[in-house]
N, C-alpha and C positions, 0 to 999 in steps of 0.2 A: 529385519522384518520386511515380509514383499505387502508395500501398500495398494497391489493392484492396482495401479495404474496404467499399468502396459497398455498404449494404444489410446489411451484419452487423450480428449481433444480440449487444450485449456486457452484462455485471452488473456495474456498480463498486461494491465494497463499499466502505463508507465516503466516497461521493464527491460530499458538497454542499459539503466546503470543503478547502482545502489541494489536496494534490499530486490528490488524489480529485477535487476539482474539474477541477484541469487537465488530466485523463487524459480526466472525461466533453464537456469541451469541444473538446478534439484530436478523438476518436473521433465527435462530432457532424460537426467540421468537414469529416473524411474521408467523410461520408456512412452513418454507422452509424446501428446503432438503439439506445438504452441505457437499461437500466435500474438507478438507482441504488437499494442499498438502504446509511439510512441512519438515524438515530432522527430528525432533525431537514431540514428542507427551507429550506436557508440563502435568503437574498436573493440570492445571486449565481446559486448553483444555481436560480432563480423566473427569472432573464434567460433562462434556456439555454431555457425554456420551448417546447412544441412539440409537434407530431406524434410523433417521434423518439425521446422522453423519456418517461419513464417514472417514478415515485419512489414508493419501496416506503419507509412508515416503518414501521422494525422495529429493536429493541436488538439489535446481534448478536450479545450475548454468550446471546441466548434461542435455543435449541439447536433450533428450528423458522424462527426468521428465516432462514439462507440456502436453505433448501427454499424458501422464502417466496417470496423474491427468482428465485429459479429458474422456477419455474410462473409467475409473472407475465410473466417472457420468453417463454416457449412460449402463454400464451395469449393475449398483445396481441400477441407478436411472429412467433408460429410455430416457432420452435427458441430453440438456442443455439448459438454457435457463439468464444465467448472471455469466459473467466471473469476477473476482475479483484481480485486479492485486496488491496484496499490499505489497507480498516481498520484499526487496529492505532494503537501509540503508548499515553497512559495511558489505564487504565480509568478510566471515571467513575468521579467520584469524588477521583482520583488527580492527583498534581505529581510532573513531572519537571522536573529532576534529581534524584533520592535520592543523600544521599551514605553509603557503606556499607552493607555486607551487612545489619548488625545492624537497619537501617531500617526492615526489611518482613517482618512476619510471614505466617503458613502464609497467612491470606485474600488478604491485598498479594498473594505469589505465587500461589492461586488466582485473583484477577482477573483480575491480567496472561497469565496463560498462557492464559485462558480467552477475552481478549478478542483477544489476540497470534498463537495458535494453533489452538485450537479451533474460533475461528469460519471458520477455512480451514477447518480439516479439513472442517469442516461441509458449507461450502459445496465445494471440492470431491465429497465423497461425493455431492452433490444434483446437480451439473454434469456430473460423468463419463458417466452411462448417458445424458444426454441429446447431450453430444458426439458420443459414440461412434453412437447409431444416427442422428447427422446426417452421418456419413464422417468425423468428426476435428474437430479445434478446438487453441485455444490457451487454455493456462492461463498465466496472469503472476502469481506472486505479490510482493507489495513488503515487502522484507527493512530489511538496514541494515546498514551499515558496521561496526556493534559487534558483528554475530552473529559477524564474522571478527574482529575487535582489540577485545576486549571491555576496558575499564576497570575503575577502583574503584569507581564510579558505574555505576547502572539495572542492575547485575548480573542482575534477574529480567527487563528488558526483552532484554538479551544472549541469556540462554538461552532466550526464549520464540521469537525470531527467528533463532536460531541452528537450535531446531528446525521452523523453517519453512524455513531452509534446504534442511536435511539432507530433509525431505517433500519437497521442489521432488525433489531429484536421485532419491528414490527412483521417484515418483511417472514421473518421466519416464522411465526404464527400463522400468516396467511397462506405460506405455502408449503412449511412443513406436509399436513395432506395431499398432497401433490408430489412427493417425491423430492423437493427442493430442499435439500439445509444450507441455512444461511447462518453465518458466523463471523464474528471481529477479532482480530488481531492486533493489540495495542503495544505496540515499542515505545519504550524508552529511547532516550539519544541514543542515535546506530551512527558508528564510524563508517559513513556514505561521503558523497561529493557534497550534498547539505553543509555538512563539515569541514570538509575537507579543501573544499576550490576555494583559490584565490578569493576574496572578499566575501568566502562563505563565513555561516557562523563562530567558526573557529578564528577569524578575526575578527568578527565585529564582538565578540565574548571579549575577546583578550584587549582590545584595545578597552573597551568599558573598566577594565579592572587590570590595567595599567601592567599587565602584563604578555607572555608572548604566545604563540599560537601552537606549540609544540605542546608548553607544559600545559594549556586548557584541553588537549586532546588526549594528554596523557594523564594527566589527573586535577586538574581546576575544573574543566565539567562536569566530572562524577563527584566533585565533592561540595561545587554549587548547589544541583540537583538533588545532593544525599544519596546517592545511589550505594547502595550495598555493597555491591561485586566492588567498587571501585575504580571501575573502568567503564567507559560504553561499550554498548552491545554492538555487535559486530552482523552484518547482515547475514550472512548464513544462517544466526541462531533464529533469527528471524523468518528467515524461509523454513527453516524446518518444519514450526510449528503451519504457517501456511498451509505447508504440502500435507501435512497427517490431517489438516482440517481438512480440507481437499477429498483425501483416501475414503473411499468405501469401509477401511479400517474405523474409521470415524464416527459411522451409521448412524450413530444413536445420540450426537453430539448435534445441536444446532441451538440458536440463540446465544449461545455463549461468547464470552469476551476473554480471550486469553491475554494475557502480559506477560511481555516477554521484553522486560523492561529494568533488569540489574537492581531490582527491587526498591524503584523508585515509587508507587505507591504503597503508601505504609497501612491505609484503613483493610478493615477488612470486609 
């Protein structure tokens, strides 16, 4: 299926490694133009290397980075035309899993909100007026399965993604008439660096539950979590749905919350 994108000009925030990675990779392959803003410029994200590419290093939790990120589109690329909000997860600094409330004080939840939330907002606020005088665009932001079934565990990662939810649906009522659809994207555990580095979650899982870091990746986190499939979701399956929210094929989709999540939310 061609999702017309040949030629668009997209901003993945957060997107040299993880599910960021595979968003800026999809949206090369369709023919895009992309600008990643990130603090660091991974080796995977140096393959993507190109004409096409673009790499803003900027921390996004500094309240001028996704401005940043923005005018760098418009002035290699000429506009904008699909904002990609998928930074997010711990702030440096920070390990997930946390278990209980009592774990994280005021700064813990200033971080996480700041890095979780704000830095959409941000970028948003920078994206909209250049959307709108290009005739419309797509915003996607990338949520997560716990903003809807939130746990005992990452409670300030819940409500900071919970309030990027709730941004997604207002955001898209306001500028739906305007040519703008805004949309979320909620993953379940994706087998990322999240999981995967050294004192990422995949050890601090396994040590909580007295066992090793192989078998929580292979099957003790999908069967913590309940997950359906089995397994975690794997960043690709993830970018896919991004990029078709993204596509003009899309048109008619905005507000919505897709999960793409190994069927870890059970309500319906």
């Amino acid at each position: 299926m061609d999702l017309e994108l040949d030629g668009t000009v997209v901003v993945v925030t957060g997107g040299s490694r993880g599910i960021g990675l595979a968003v800026t990779r999809t949206f090369l392959a369709e023919g895009a133009r992309v600008v990643v803003a990130s603090r660091t410029r991974s080796p995977e994200l140096e393959e993507l290397a190109g004409p096409d590419l673009v790499h803003v290093a900027v921390d996004l939790t500094d309240p001028d980075a996704p401005g940043t990120a923005v005018t760098t589109a418009v002035d290699r690329f000429g506009g904008l035309d699909v904002l990609v909000n998928n930074a997010g997860g711990p702030p440096p600094g920070a390990r997930l899993p946390r278990f209980g409330f009592l774990a994280v004080d005021d700064e813990g939840w200033r971080a996480m909100l700041d890095f979780n939330l704000l830095s959409a907002v941000r970028a948003v606020r920078a994206a909209l007026p250049v959307l709108i005088a290009g005739g419309g665009g797509a915003v996607v932001n990338v949520s997560t399965g716990n903003a809807r079934s939130p746990g005992t565990a990452n409670a300030d990662y819940a409500a900071a993604k919970a309030g990027l939810s709730v941004l997604t649906k207002a955001l898209s009522e306001e500028y739906a008439p305007q040519g703008v659809r805004v949309n979320t994207v909620s993953p379940g555990p994706v087998r990322t660096p999240w999981w995967t580095d050294a004192g990422g979650a995949a050890d601090v899982l396994a040590a909580a539950l007295e066992t090793d870091r192989d078998r929580v990746l292979d099957s003790v986190a999908a069967e913590v979590m309940q997950l359906s499939t089995g397994r975690l979701v794997e960043p690709q399956e993830v970018a896919d749905a991004v990029v078709l929210l993204a596509s003009p094929r899309s048109g008619s989709t905005t507000g919505a919350d897709w999960a793409v999540d190994g069927g870890f939310l059970k309500q319906v």
